[in-house]
SEKE-892716 format. One record per residue (C-alpha): residue in one letter; x, y, z. Coordinates in steps of 0.05 Angstrom, whole numbers, padded with zeros to 5 digits. Layout:
// SEKE-892716
- A  X  Y  Z
...
This chain:
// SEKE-892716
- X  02918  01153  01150
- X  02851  01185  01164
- X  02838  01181  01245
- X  02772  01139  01254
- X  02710  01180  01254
- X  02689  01211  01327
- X  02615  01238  01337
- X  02614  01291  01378
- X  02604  01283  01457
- X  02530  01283  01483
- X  02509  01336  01524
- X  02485  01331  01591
- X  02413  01326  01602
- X  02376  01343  01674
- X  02379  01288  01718
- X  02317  01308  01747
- X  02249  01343  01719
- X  02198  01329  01767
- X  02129  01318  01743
- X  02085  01340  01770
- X  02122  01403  01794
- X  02144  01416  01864
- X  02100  01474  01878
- X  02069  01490  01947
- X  02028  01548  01967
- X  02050  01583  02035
- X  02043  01652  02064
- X  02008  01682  02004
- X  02077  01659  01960
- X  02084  01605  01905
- X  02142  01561  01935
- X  02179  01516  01901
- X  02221  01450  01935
- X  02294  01448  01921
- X  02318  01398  01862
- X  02377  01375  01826
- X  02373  01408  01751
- X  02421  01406  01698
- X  02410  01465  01641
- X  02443  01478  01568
- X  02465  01542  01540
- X  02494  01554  01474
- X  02552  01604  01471
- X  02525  01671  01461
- X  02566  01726  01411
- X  02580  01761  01473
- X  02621  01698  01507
- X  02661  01676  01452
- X  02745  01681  01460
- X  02729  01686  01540
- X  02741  01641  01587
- X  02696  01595  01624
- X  02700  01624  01694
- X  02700  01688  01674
- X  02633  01678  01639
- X  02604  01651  01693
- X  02634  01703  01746
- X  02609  01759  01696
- X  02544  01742  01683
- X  02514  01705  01735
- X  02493  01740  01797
- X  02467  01693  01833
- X  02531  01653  01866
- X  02597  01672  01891
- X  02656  01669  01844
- X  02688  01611  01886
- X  02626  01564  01876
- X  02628  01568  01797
- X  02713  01555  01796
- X  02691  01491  01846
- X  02638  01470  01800
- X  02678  01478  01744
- X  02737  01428  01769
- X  02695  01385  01799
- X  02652  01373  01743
- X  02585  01400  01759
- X  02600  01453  01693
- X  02618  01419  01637
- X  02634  01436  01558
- X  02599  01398  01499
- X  02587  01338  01548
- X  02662  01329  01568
- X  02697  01354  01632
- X  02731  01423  01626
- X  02810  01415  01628
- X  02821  01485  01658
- X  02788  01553  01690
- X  02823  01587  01629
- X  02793  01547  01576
- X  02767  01584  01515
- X  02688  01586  01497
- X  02683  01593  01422
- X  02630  01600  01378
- X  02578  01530  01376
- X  02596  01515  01441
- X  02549  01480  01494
- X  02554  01499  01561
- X  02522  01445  01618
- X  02512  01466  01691
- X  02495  01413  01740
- X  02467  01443  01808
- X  02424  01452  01867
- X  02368  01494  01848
- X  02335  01542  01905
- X  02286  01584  01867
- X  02251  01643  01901
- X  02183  01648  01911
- X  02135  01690  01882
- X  02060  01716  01890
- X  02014  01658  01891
- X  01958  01693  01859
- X  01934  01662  01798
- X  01956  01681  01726
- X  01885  01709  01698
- X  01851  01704  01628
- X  01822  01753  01596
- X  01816  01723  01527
- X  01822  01651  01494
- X  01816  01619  01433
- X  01839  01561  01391
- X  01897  01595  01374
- X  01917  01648  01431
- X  01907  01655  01505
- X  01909  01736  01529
- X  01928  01735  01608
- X  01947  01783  01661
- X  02005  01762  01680
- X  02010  01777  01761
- X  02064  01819  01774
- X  02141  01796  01803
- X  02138  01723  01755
- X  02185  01721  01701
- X  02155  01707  01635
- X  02209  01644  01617
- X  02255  01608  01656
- X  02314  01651  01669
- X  02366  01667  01726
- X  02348  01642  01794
- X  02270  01630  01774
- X  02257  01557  01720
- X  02197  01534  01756
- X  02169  01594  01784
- X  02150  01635  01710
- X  02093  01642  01677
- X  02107  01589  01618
- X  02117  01535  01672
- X  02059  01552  01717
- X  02015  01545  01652
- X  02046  01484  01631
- X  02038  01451  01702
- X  01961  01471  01698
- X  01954  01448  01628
- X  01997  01385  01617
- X  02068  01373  01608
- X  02061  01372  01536
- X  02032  01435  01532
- X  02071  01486  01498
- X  02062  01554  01521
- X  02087  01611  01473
- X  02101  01676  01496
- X  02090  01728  01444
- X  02110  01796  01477
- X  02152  01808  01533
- X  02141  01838  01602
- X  02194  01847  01660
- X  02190  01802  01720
- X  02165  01859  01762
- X  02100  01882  01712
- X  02038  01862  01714
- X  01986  01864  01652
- X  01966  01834  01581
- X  02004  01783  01560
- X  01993  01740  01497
- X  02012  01669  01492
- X  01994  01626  01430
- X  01971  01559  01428
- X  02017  01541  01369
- X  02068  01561  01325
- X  02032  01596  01269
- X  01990  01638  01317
- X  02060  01659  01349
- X  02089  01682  01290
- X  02033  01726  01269
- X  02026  01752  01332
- X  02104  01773  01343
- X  02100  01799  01269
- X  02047  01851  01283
- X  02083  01869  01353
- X  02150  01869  01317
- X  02130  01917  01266
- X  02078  01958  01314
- X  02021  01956  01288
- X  01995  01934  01364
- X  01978  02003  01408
- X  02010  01999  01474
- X  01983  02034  01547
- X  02016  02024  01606
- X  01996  02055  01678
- X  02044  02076  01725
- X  02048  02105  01792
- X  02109  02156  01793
- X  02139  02197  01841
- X  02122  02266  01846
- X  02078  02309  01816
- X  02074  02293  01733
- X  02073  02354  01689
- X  02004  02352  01650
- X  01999  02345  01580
- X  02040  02303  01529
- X  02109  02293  01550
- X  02152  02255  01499
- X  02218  02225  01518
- X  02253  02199  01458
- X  02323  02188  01490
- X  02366  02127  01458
- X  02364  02066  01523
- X  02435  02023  01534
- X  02444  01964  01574
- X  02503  01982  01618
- X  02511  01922  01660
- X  02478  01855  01636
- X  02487  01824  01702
- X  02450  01867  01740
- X  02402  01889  01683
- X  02413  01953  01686
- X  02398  02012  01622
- X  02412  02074  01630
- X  02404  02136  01576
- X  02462  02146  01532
- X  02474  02179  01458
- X  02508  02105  01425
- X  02443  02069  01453
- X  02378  02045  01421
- X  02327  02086  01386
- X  02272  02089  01445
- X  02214  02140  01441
- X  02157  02141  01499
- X  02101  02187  01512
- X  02071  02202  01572
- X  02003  02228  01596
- X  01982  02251  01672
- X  01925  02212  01695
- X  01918  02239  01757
- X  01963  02266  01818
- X  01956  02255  01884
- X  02000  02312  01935
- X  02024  02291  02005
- X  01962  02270  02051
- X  01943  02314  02105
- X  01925  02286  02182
- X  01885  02320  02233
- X  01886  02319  02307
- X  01832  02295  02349
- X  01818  02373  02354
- X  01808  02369  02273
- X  01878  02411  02273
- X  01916  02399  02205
- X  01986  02362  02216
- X  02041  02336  02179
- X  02041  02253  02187
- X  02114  02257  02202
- X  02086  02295  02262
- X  02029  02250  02275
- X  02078  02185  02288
- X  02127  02209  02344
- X  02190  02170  02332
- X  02205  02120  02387
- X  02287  02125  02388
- X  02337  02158  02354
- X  02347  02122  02303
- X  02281  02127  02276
- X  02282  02196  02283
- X  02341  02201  02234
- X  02304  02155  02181
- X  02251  02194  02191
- X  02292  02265  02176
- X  02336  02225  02124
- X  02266  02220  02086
- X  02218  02279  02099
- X  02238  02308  02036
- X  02201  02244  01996
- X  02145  02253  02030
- X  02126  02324  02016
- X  02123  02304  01938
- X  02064  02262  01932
- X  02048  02214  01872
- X  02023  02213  01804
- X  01986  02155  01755
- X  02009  02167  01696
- X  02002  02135  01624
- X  02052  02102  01584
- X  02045  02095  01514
- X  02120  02058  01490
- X  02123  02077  01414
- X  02194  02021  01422
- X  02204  01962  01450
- X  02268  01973  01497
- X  02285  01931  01561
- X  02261  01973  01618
- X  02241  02030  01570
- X  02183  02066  01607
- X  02224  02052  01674
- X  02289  02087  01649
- X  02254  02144  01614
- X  02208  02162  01668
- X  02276  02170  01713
- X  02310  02203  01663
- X  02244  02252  01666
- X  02252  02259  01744
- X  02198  02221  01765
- X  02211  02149  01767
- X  02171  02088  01789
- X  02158  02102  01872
- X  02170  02033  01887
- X  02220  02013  01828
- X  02286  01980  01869
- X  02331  01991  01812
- X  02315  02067  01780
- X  02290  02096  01849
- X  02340  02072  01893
- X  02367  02129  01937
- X  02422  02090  01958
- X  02443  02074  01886
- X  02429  02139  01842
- X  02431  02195  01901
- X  02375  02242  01914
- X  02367  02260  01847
- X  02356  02197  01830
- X  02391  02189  01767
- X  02353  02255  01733
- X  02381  02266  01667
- X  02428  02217  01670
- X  02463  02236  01728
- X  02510  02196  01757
- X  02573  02149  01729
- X  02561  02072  01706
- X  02617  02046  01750
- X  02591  02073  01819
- X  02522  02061  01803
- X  02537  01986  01787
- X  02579  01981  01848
- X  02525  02006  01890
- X  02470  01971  01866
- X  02507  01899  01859
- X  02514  01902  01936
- X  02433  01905  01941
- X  02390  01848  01963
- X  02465  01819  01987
- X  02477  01845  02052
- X  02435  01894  02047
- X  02354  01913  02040
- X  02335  01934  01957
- X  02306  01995  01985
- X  02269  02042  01941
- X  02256  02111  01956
- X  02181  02104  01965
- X  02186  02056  02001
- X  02182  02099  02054
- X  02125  02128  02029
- X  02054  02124  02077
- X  02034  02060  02046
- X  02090  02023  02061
- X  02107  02005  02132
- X  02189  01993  02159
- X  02154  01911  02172
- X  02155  01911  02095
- X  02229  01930  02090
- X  02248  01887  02143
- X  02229  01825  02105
- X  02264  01852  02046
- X  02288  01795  02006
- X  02370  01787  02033
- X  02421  01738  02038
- X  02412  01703  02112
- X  02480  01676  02122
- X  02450  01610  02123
- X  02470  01554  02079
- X  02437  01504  02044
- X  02458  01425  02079
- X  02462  01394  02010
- X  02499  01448  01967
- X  02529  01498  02013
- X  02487  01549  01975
- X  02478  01615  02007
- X  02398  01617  02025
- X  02355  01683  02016
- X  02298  01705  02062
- X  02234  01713  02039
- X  02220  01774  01986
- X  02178  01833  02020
- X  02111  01851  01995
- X  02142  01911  01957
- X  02192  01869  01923
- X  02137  01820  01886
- X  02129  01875  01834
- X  02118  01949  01820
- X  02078  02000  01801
- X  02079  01985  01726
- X  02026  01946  01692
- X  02006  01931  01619
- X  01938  01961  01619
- X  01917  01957  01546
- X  01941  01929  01475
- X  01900  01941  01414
- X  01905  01930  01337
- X  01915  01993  01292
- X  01869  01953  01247
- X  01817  01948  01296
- X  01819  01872  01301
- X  01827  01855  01371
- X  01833  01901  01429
- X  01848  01876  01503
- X  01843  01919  01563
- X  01846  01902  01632
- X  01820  01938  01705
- X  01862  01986  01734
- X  01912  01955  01792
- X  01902  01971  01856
- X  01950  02014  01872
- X  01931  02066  01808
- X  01857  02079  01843
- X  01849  02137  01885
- X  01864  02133  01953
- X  01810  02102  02002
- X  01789  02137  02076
- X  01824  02072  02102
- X  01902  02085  02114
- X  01936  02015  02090
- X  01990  02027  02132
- X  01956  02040  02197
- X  01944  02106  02233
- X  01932  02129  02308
- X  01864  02125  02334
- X  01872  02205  02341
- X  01896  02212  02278
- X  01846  02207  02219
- X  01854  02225  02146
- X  01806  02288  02123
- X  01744  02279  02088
């Protein structure tokens, strides 16, 4: 006898979507109010035949192992809408998985998301840097498709086109509708759109063209890392000195030449071996330097510009002394295990610290309020809670500058940042009254 007919389970919906959002604006930072959310994710080809907890102990960073095996008995994780019978149950292929929780998203820059261009069918913004583009991770909220919708109306349907990383700034295009984001992603997907990016390396940038067509893997998604390696994707970058910039010089109140490091007397020993531990960066200066990706790889112009020796100054991942050594991962240097090991440990008990940011412009207040785990927990969820994010960790010294149509159709172009214009007389990170920079 055939068994009655049983429709599949229904699967969990949010409990809560707060209209309008819970946004407040505080200390310069986009905040967001803690709320109950319940999100869907479809099995991905990577997940099938593993279990459930170690999915969720693999791939997201953002809670302790013990919380998701909790959440998982108790019910707060469920599969295709029905309880999960054990922490070794199978995810297969066309499986829904359902995550009931406590959401504490981190803040980001509350300056607004500009617009260059718009039209009836696309808007072209500059997306501020450190927001996510979508909803992803520990940010749903806080990104720039649910900032626009919250200006524009819930029913507004913002579609990304291109993609940016959390911490770049630029040109971003989102259409208005469906056919506009399809023609758009077509002529980005084939590349027939001309790319410039600006960034602001370390050291001093060979001039010319410099090409770096090393093949880009993702080594760790977790901790979205890439790295350069021969069985990765086809990536090809060039590169083009704008300008460089060598260590600044300070004078004495006599107009006597110094060294900064001998301008600012350490106060204790323990600044004085900081300040030892890092003289080296500071003899190297900077350089602005164009980007012009020829690919489309995750964290392409990042990972070639440290394969080149000269990464990012303020990028936490791929100029992290603590994580790649002084080299800092030049030519490839360095294995995948200990580099994931070290950096997994950052912004956990520990300060993301790049190397420049002990550069002049960045001050040790910046590092201190470095975003970190502060041991407090949250009286509703028993999540761990997170400081606030420095100003150095809201984005870096990448930005989208310029995208343009082969054809000649369209072209899009915004200021320089910043940080890419040559330096000012004024010091940003303060200087002794004795001490002034030369003319």
């Amino acid at each position: 006898m055939t068994p009655p007919y049983e429709p599949p389970p229904p699967v969990v919906t949010t409990p809560c979507d707060p209209w309008p959002r819970p946004y407040y604006l505080e200390s310069g930072l986009r905040r967001v109010l803690p709320y109950h959310f319940t999100y869907n994710t479809n099995c991905k080809e990577r997940w099938r035949g593993r279990t459930i907890l170690d999915i969720f102990s693999s791939e997201f960073r953002d809670r302790p192992q013990e919380y998701y095996r909790d959440a998982i008995l108790s019910g707060s994780i469920v599969l295709n809408g029905k309880p999960i019978p054990s922490l070794d149950t199978i995810v297969i292929n066309g499986d829904v998985i359902s995550h009931t929780m406590h959401r504490h998203e981190p803040p980001v820059t509350a300056q607004p998301i500009g617009i260059i261009h718009e039209d009836n069918d696309l808007i072209v913004i500059n997306k501020p840097a450190g927001v996510p583009v979508h909803p992803a991770g520990r940010y749903n909220y806080n990104s720039v498709v649910e900032i626009m919708r919250a200006e524009r109306g819930m029913s507004w349907n913002p579609m990304p086109c291109n993609r940016l990383d959390r911490l770049t700034s630029g040109i971003m295009f989102i259409a208005k509708h469906a056919r506009a984001a399809e023609e758009m992603g077509t002529q980005i997907k084939i590349r027939t759109v001309k790319k410039e990016y600006i960034a602001r390396v370390k050291g001093e940038f060979p001039e010319g063209d410099i090409e770096c067509s090393q093949p880009i893997l993702q080594i760790s998604p977790k901790l979205g890392l890439n790295r350069v390696r021969a069985n990765g994707k086809e990536a090809r970058t060039v590169f083009k000195r704008l300008a460089y910039f060598p260590p600044r010089k300070w004078t004495n109140s006599e107009g006597i030449r110094i060294d900064r490091m001998q301008a600012e007397k350490p106060k204790n020993e323990r600044e004085l071996q900081k300040e030892a531990q890092m003289s080296w960066v500071k003899k190297e200066g900077y350089s602005i330097v164009r980007c012009f990706p020829l690919t489309g790889r995750t964290h392409q112009i990042r990972v070639h510009l440290q394969f080149l020796g000269h990464p990012i100054s303020n990028d936490p991942i791929y100029c992290n002394q603590r994580v790649w050594g002084q080299n800092l991962g030049k030519g490839g240097e360095g294995e995948d295990d200990d580099i994931i090991a070290r950096l997994s440990r950052m912004g956990k008990d520990e300060v993301a610290e790049a190397v420049a940011y002990h550069d002049e412009m960045i001050e040790e207040y910046n590092k201190r309020k470095a975003e970190k785990m502060t041991g407090e927990l949250c009286s509703i969820c028993d999540t761990p809670l997170y400081s606030d994010p420095g100003v150095h960790e809201l984005g870096i010294y990448l930005h989208a500058k310029r995208y343009a149509c082969e054809e000649g159709r369209w072209d899009y172009e915004t200021p320089l940042p910043d940080w890419a214009l040559p330096p000012g007389t004024d010091d940003p990170a303060g200087s002794p009254s004795e001490i002034r920079p030369p003319p």
